[in-house]
C-alpha positions as CSV (number, residue, x, y, z in Angstrom):
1,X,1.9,-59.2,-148.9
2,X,-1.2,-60.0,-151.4
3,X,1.2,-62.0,-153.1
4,X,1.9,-63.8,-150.1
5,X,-1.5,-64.2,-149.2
6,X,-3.0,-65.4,-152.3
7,X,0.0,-68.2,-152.0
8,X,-1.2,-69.3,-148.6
9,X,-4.9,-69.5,-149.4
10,X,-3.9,-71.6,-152.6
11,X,-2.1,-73.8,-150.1
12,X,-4.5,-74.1,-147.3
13,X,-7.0,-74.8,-150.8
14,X,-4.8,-77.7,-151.9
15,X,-4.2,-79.4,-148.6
16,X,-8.0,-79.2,-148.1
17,X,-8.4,-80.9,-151.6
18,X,-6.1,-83.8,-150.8
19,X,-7.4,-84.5,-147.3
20,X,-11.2,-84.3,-147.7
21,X,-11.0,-87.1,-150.4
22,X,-8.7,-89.3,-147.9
23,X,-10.9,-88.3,-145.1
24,X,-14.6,-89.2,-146.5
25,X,-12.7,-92.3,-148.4
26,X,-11.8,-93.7,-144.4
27,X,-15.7,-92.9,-143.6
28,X,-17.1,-94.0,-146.9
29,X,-14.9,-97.4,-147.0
30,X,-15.2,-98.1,-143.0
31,X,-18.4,-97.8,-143.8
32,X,-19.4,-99.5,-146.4
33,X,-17.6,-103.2,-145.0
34,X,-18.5,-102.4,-141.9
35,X,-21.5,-101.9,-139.5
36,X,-21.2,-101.0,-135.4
37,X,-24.4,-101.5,-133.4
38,X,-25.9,-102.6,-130.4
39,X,-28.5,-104.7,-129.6
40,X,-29.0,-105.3,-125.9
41,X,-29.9,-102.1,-124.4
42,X,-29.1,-102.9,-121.3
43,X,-25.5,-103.0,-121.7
44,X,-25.5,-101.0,-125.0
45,X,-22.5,-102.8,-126.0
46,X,-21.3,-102.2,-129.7
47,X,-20.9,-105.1,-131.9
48,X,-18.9,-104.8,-135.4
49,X,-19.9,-107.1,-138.3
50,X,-18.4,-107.4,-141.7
51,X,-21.0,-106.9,-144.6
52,X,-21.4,-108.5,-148.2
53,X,-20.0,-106.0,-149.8
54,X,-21.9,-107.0,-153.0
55,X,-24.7,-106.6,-151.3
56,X,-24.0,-103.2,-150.0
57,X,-23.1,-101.8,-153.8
58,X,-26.3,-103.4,-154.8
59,X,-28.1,-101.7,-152.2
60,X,-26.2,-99.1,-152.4
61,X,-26.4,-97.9,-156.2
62,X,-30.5,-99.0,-155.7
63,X,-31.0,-96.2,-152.9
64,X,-29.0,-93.7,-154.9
65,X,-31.3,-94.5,-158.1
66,X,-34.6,-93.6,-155.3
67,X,-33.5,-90.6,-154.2
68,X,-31.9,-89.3,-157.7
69,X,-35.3,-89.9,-159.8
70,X,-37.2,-87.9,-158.2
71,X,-34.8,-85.1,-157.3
72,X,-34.0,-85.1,-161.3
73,X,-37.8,-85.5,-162.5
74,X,-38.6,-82.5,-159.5
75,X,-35.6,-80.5,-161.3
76,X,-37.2,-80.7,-164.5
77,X,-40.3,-79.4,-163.8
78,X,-38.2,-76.4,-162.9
79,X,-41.2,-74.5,-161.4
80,X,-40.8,-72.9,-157.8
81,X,-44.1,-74.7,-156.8
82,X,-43.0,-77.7,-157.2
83,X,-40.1,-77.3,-155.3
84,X,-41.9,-75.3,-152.9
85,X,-44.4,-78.7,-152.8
86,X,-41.6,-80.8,-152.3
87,X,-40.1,-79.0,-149.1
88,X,-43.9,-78.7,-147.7
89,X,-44.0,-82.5,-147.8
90,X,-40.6,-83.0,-146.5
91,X,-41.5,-81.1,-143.7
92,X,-44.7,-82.1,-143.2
93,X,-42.9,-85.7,-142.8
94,X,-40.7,-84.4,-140.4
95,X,-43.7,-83.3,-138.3
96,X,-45.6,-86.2,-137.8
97,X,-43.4,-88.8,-137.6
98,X,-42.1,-86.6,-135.1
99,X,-45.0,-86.0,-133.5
100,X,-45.8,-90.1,-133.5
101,X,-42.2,-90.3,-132.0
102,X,-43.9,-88.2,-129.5
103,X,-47.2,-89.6,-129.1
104,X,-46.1,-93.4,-129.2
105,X,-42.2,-93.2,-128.1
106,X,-43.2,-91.5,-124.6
107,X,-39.5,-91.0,-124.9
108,X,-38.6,-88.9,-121.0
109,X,-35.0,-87.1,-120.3
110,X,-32.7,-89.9,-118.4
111,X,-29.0,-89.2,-117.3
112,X,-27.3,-86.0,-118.0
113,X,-30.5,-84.7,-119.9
114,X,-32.5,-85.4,-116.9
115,X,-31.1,-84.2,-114.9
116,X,-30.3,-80.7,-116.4
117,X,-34.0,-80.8,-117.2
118,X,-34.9,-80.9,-113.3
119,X,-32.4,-78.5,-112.9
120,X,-34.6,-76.0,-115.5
121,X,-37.7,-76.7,-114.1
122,X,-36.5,-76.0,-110.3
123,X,-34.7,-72.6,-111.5
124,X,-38.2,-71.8,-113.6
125,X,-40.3,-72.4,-110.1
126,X,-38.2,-69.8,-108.5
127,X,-35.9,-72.3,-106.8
128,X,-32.1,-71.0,-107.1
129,X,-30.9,-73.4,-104.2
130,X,-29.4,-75.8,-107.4
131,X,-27.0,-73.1,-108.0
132,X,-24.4,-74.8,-105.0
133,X,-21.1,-75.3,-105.5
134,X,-20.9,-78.8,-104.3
135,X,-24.6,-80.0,-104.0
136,X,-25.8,-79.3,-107.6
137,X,-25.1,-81.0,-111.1
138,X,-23.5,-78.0,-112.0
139,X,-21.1,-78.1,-109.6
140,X,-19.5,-80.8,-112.1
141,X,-20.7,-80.2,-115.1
142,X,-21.3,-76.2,-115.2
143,X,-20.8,-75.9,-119.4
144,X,-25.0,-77.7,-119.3
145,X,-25.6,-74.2,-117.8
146,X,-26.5,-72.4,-121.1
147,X,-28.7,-75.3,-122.3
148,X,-30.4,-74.8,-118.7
149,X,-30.9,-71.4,-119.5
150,X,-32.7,-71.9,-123.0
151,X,-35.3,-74.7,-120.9
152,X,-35.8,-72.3,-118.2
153,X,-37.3,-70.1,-120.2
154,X,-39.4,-72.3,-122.8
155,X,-40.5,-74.2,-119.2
156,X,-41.8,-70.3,-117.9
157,X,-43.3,-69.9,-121.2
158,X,-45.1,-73.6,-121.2
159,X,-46.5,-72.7,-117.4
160,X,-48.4,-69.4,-118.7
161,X,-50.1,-71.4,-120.9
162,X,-51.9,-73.5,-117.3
163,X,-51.8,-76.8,-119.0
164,X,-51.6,-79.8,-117.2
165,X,-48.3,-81.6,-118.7
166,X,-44.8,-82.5,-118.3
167,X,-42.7,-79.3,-120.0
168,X,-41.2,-82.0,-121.9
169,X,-43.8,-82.9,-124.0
170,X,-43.8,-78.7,-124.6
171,X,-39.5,-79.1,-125.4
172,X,-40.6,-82.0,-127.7
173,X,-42.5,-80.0,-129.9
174,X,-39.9,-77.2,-129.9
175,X,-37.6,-79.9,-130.8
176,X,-39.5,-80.9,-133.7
177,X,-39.4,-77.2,-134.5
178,X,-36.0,-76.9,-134.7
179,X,-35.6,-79.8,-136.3
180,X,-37.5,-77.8,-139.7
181,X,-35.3,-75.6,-139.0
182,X,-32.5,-77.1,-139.6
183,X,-33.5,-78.4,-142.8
184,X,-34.7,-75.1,-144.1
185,X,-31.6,-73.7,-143.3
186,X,-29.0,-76.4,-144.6
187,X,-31.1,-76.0,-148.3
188,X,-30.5,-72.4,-148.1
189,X,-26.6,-73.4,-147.6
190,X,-27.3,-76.1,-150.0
191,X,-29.0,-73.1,-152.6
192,X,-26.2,-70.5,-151.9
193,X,-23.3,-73.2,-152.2
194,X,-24.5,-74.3,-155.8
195,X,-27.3,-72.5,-157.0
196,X,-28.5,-76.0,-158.5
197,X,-32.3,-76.9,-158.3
198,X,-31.8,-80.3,-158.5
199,X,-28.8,-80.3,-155.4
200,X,-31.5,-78.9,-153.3
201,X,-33.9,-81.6,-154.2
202,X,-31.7,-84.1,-153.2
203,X,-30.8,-82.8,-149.9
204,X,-35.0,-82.3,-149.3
205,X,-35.2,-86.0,-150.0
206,X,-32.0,-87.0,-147.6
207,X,-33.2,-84.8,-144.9
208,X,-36.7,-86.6,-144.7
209,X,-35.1,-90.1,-144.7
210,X,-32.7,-89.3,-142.2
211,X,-34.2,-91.8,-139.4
212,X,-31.5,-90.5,-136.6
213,X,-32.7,-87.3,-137.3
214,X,-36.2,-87.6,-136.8
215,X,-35.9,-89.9,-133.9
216,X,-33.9,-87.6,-131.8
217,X,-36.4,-84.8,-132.2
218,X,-37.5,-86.6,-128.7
219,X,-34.3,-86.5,-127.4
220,X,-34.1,-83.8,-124.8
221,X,-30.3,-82.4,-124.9
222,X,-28.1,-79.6,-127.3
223,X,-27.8,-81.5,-130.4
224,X,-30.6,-80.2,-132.0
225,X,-31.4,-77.0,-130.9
226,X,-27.5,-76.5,-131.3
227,X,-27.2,-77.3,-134.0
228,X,-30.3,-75.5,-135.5
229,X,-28.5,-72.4,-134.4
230,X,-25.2,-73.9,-136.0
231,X,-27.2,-73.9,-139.8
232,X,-28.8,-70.2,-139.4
233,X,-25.0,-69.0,-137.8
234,X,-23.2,-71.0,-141.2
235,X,-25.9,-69.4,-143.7
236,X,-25.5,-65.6,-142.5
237,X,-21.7,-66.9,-142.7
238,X,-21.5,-67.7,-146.0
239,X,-24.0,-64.9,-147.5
240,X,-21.2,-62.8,-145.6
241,X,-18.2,-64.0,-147.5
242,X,-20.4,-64.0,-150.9
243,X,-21.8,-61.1,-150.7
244,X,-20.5,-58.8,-153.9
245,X,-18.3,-61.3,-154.1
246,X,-18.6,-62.9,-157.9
247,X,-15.7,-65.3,-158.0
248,X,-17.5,-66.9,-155.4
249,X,-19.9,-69.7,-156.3
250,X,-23.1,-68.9,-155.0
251,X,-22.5,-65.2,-155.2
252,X,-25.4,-63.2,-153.4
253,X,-25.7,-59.4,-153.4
254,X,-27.6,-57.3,-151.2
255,X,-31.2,-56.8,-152.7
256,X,-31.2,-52.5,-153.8
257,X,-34.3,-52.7,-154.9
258,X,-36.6,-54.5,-152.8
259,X,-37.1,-51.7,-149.9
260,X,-34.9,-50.5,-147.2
261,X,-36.0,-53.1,-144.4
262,X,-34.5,-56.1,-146.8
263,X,-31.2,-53.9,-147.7
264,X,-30.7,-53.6,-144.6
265,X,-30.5,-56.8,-143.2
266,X,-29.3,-58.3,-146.8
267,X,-26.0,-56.1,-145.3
268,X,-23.1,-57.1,-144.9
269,X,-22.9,-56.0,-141.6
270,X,-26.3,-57.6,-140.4
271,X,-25.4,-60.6,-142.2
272,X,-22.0,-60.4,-139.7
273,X,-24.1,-60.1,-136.9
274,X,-26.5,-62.7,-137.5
275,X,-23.7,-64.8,-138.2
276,X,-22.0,-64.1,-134.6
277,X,-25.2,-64.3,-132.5
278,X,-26.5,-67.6,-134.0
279,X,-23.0,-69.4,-133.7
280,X,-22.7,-67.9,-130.3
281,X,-25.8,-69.4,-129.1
282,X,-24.9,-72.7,-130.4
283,X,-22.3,-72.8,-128.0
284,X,-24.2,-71.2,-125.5
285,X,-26.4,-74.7,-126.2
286,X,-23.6,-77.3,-126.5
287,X,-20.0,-76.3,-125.9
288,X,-19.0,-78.9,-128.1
289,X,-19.9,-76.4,-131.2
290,X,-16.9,-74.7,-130.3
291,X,-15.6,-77.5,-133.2
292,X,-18.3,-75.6,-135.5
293,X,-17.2,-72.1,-134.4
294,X,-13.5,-72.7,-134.8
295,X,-14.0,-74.0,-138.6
296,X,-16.1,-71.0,-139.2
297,X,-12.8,-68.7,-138.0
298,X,-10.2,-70.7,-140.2
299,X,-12.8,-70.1,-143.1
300,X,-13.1,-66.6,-142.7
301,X,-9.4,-66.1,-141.7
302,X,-8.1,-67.5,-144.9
303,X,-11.0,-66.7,-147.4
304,X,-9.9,-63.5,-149.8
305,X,-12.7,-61.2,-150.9
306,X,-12.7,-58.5,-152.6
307,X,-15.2,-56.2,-150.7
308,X,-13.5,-56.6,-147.2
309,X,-10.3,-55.6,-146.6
310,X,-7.8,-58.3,-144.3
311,X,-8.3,-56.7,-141.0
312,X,-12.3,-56.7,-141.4
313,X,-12.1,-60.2,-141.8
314,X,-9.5,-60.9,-138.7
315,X,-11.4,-58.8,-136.5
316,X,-14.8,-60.8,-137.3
317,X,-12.8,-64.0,-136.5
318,X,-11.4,-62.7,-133.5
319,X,-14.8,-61.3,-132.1
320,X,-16.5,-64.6,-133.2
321,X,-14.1,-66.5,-131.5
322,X,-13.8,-64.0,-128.1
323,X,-17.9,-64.5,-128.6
324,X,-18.2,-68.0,-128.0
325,X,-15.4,-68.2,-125.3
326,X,-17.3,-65.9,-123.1
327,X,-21.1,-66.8,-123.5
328,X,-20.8,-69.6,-120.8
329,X,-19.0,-67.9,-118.3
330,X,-21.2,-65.0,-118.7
331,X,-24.1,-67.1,-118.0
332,X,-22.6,-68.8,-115.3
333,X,-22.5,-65.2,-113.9
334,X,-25.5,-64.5,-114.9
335,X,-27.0,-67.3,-112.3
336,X,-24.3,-67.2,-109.9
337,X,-25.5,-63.5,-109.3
338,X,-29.0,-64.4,-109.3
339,X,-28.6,-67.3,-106.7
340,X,-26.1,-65.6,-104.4
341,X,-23.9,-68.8,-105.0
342,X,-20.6,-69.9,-106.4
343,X,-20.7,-72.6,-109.3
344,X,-17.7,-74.8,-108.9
345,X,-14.7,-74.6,-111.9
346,X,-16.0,-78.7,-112.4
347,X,-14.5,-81.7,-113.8
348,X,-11.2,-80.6,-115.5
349,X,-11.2,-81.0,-119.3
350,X,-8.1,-82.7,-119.3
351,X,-10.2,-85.6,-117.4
352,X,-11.9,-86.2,-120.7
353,X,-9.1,-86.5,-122.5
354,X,-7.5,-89.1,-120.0
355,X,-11.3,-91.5,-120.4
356,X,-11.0,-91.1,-123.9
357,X,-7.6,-93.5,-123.9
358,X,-9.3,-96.4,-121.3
359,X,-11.2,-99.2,-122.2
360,X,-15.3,-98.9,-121.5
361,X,-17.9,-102.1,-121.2
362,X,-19.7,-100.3,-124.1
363,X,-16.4,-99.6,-126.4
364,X,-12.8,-98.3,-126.4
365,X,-12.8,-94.7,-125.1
366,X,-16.4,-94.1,-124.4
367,X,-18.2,-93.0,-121.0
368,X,-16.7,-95.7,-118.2
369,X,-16.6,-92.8,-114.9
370,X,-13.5,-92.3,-115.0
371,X,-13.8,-88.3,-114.8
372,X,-17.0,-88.1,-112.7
373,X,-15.5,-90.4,-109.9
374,X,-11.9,-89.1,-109.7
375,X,-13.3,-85.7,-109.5
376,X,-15.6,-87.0,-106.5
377,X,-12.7,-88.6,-105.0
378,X,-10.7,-85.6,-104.9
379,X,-13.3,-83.5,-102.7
380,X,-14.5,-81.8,-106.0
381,X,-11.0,-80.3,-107.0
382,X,-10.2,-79.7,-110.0
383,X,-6.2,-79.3,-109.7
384,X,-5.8,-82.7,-107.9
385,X,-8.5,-84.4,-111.0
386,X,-6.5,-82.9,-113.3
387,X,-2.4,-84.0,-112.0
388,X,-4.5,-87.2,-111.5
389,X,-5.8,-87.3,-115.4
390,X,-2.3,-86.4,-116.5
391,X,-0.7,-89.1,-114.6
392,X,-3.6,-91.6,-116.3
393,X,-2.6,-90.4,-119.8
394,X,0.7,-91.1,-119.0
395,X,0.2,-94.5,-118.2
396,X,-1.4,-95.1,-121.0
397,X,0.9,-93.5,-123.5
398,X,3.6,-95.7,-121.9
399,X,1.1,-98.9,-122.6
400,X,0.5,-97.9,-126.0
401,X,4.1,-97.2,-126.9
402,X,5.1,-100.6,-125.3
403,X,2.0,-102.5,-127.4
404,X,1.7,-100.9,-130.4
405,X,-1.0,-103.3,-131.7
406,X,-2.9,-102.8,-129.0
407,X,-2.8,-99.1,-129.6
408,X,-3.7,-99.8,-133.3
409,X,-7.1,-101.9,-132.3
410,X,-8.1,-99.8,-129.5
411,X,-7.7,-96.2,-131.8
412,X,-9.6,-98.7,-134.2
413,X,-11.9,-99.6,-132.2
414,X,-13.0,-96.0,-131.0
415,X,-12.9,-94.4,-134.6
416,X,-15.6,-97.6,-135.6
417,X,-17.6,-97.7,-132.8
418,X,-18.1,-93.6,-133.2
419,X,-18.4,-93.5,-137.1
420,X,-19.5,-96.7,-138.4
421,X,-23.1,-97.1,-136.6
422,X,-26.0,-95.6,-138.6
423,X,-28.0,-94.8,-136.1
424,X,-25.5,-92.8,-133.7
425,X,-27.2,-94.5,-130.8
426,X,-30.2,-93.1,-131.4
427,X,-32.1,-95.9,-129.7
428,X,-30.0,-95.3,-127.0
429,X,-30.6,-91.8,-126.1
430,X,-34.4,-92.4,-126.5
431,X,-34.3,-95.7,-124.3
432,X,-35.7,-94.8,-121.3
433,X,-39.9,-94.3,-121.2
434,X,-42.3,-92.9,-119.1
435,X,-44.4,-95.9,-119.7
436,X,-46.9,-97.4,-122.1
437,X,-44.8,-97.5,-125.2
438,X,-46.6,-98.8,-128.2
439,X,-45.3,-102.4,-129.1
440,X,-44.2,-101.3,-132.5
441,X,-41.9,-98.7,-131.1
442,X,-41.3,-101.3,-128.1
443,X,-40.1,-103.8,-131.1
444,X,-38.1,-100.8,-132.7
445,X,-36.0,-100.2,-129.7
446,X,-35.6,-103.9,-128.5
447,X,-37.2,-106.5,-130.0
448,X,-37.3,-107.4,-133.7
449,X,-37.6,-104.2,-135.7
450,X,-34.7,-103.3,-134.0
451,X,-32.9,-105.0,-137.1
452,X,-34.5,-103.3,-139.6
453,X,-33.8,-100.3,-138.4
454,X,-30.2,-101.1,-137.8
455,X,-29.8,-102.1,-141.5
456,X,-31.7,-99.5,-142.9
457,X,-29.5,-96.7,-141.0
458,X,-26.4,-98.5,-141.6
459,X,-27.4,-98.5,-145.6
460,X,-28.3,-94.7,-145.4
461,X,-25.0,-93.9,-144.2
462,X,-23.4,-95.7,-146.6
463,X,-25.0,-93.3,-149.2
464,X,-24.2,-90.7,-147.0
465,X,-20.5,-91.1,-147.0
466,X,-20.5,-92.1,-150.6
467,X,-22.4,-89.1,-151.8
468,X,-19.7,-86.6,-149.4
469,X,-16.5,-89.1,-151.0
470,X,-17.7,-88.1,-154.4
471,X,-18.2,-84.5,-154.0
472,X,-14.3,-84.2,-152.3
473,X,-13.3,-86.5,-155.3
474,X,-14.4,-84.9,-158.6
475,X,-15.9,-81.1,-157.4
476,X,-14.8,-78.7,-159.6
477,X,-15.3,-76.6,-156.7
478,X,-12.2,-77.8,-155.3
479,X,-9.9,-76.7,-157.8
480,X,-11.4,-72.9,-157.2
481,X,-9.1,-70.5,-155.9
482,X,-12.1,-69.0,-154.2
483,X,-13.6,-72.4,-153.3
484,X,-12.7,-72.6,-149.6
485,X,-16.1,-72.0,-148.1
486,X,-17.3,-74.7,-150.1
487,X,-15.5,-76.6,-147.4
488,X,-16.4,-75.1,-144.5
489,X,-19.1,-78.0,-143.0
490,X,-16.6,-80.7,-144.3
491,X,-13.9,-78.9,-142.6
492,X,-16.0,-78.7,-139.4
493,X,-16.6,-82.7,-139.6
494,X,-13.0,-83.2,-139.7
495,X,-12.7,-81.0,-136.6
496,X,-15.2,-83.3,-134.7
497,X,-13.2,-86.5,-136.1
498,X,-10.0,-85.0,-134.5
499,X,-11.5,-84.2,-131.3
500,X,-13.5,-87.3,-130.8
501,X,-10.5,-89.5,-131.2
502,X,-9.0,-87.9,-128.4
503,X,-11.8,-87.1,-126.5
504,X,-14.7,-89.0,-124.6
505,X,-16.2,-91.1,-127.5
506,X,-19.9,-91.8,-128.1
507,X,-22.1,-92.8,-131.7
508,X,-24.2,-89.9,-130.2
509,X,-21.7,-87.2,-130.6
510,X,-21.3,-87.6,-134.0
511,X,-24.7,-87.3,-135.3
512,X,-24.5,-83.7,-135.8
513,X,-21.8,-84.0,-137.8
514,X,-23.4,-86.5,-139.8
515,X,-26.3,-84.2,-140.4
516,X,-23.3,-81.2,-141.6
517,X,-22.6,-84.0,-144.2
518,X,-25.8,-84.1,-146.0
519,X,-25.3,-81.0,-148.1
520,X,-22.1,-82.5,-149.5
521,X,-24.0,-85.8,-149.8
522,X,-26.4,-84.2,-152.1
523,X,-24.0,-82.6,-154.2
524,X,-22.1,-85.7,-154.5
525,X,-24.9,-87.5,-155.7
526,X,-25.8,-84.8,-158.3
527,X,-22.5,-85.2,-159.8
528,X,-22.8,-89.1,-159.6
529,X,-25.5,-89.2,-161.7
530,X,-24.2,-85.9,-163.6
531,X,-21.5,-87.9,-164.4
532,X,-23.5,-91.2,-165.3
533,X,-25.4,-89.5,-167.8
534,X,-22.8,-88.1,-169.4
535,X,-21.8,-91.9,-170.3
536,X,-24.8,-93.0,-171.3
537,X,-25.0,-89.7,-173.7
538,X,-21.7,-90.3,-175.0
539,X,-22.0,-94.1,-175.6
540,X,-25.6,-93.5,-177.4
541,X,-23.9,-90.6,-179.7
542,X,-21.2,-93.3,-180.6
């Protein structure tokens, strides 16, 4: 059976070798030629342009040199307060242009985020009557129940405080917060993955350019604080599998002699638990983490170890997995107890599925109200939206099998649209204003910045999908029979690319993923210039 076993994890090992590499070479080489964007805002249409590719390896190889120098030069210096310096400036950076962003954006909730917003300050002034099960936004969209939840009680805590503002200005700074978060916790992954000083450097200095990032600190919806949750759930994760665990690269045992408070949660078992109530919550936030969760269960499904035996490691999965199944429905409970109201079943999956094969004004397979208004038109039910969706998605199979072309350029289309814009519409979300926007941020959204910020994100994800291309290309990690966790944010970024292909499409949704990236972008990039040193050294010594 352990002979079996070994075999499969080998396998599952070498498929994930050869299809990471093709993967990030699609991203890195759609990429790289090509850039999606929009630039009126009041269609958001995305455009697709072809780009000087000498250009783009000039630029490309340049912005690699800026952020190598001084990850190398900080790695040198090899003291922890350096590094320590360098992480208090990243995040520092993070902060205020955050907080300008906040000051000067005057960036408000619109759309869905609005109006699940409203919906968390009415339950958090006592008002349960938006818990209907026609007359309420949750009545359609009941999954934005958790992240209603986490609002309604960061609104309750913003009201004891008595000051006279919009709670979003309050969910803004939270925002911001978790924002740090997140990059404190993807260097710890970054730290445990390859113990490398210089790797974490790197990923510092990627983190505080990330211009997507910081701009959607001020937009009010799960990504962030899901996927804040996401990087604390996917650190406890891998100190989990590591733990006592040598074979494994960033091997980390419990501390024994640094006091029974840090043995205790250096555990394995608290490290378990962590691990299942972060990843649940990020769920709980944005059901779309389910993509995140499900990695995390192939991971620890078909990762060896030597400390836990087979059925410790398939009951974790299964009780992750049961976990963040149940959290919504437990919430919706939770409310519909509270209210004394039922909250509709609302608009059927499978009515995602069927938009995600139609054409849209803003590209192939995005948003166009297809599953809203069928669901309306049925009287709000879900059986008749869904034999409706099916019978769309039939006629569009039969179309697609009957023009294949067509089928080629729409799936084309949709993949670009989603994965070839830099900024991941982050302009978009943080369109709409409360008023007085300063002109420079005016410019940035719509006027002529707009461009410069366009190129610059469309450059940064070039490095971005270089750096991850290299790492899946010439790892060593990859060849390690224990190397699977290694794999376990790439392996989550292929889950989104999957999903989104089929599903509702949208630059937005695949920001987090983009920001699950940087980690391998960072090691990439160390063993780019690894490698390129090398060279040089050799060439010299001949």
């Amino acid at each position: 059976m352990k002979c079996f076993s070994d075999k499969l994890y080998a396998f599952c090992l070498g498929f994930i070798g050869i299809l990471m590499p093709l993967f990030t070479g699609l991203l890195f080489v759609s990429g790289f030629i090509l850039t999606c964007f929009s630039t009126d805002m009041e269609t958001q249409k995305v455009l697709t342009k072809w780009d000087n590719p000498l250009i783009s390896l000039f630029i490309l190889l340049l912005m690699s040199l800026l952020f190598f120098l001084p990850a190398a030069y900080m790695a040198v210096k090899g003291s922890a307060s350096a590094h320590n310096l360098l992480r208090f400036f990243v995040l520092g950076w993070f902060v205020t242009l955050g907080i300008l962003q906040i000051l000067y954006g005057k960036t408000v909730p619109a759309a869905d985020a609005y109006s699940v917003y409203d919906l968390a300050q009415s339950l958090a002034e006592g008002d349960t009557s938006v818990i209907h099960p026609t007359d309420s936004y949750l009545s359609y969209y009941p999954q934005q129940m958790g992240l209603a939840a986490f609002w309604e009680l960061l609104i309750r805590l913003w009201k004891l405080t008595h000051i006279n503002q919009h709670p979003y200005h309050f969910l803004k700074i939270v925002s911001i917060l978790l924002g740090c978060v997140i990059i404190l916790y993807q260097e710890k992954i970054v730290h445990i993955l390859w113990q490398d000083k210089r790797t974490d450097c790197l990923y510092l200095l990627l983190a505080g350019a990330n211009c997507p990032f910081l701009m959607y600190t001020s937009f009010l919806y799960g990504e962030i604080p899901s996927f804040a949750a996401i990087s604390i759930g996917y650190y406890f994760l891998l100190r989990f599998l590591a733990a006592r665990n040598d074979s494994f690269p960033g091997a980390v045992n419990p501390p024994s002699d640094k006091g029974k408070i840090r043995k205790l949660f250096g555990s394995p078992l608290m490290l378990a638990a962590g691990s299942l109530c972060f990843l649940t919550i990020s769920v709980m936030l944005r059901k779309n983490s389910l993509i995140f969760v499900i990695a995390a269960v192939l991971v620890i499904l078909f990762t060896g170890s030597p400390k836990y035996k087979r059925a410790v490691l398939v009951f974790f999965a299964g009780l992750l997995m049961l976990s963040a199944l149940l959290i919504l429905p437990c919430i919706q409970k939770l409310y519909e107890c509270r209210s004394g109201n039922k909250i509709n079943s609302g608009v059927p999956p499978i009515s995602y599925l069927a938009m995600g094969m139609q054409e849209s004004s803003r590209a192939n397979g995005w948003y166009n109200g297809f599953n809203f208004n069928t669901y309306q038109n049925t009287g709000m039910n879900s059986e008749a939206t869904a034999a409706l969706s099916k019978t769309a998605i039939k006629e569009r199979l039969d179309y697609f099998r009957e023009h294949p072309g067509y089928a080629v350029r729409f799936y084309l289309d949709k993949f670009l649209s989603q994965w070839v814009d830099g900024t991941y519409a982050c302009r978009q979300a943080t369109l709409a204003t409360f008023g007085g926007r300063s002109a420079f941020f005016t410019s940035l959204y719509e006027g002529e910045y707009s461009k410069y910020l366009i190129a610059y994100c469309n450059m940064y994800q070039n490095i971005l999908y270089a750096g991850a291309f290299w790492f899946c290309l010439t790892s060593p990690d990859r060849k390690r029979i224990t190397g699977l966790p290694i794999f376990l944010g790439l392996i989550s970024v292929f889950g989104g690319f999957l999903f989104h292909m089929l599903w509702e499409g949208n630059a937005r949704y695949i920001f987090p993923y983009g920001l699950a990236l940087l980690p391998y972008t960072a090691r990439g990039l160390h063993l780019f210039g690894h490698a390129v040193s090398n060279t040089l050294h050799l060439q010299k010594s001949t």
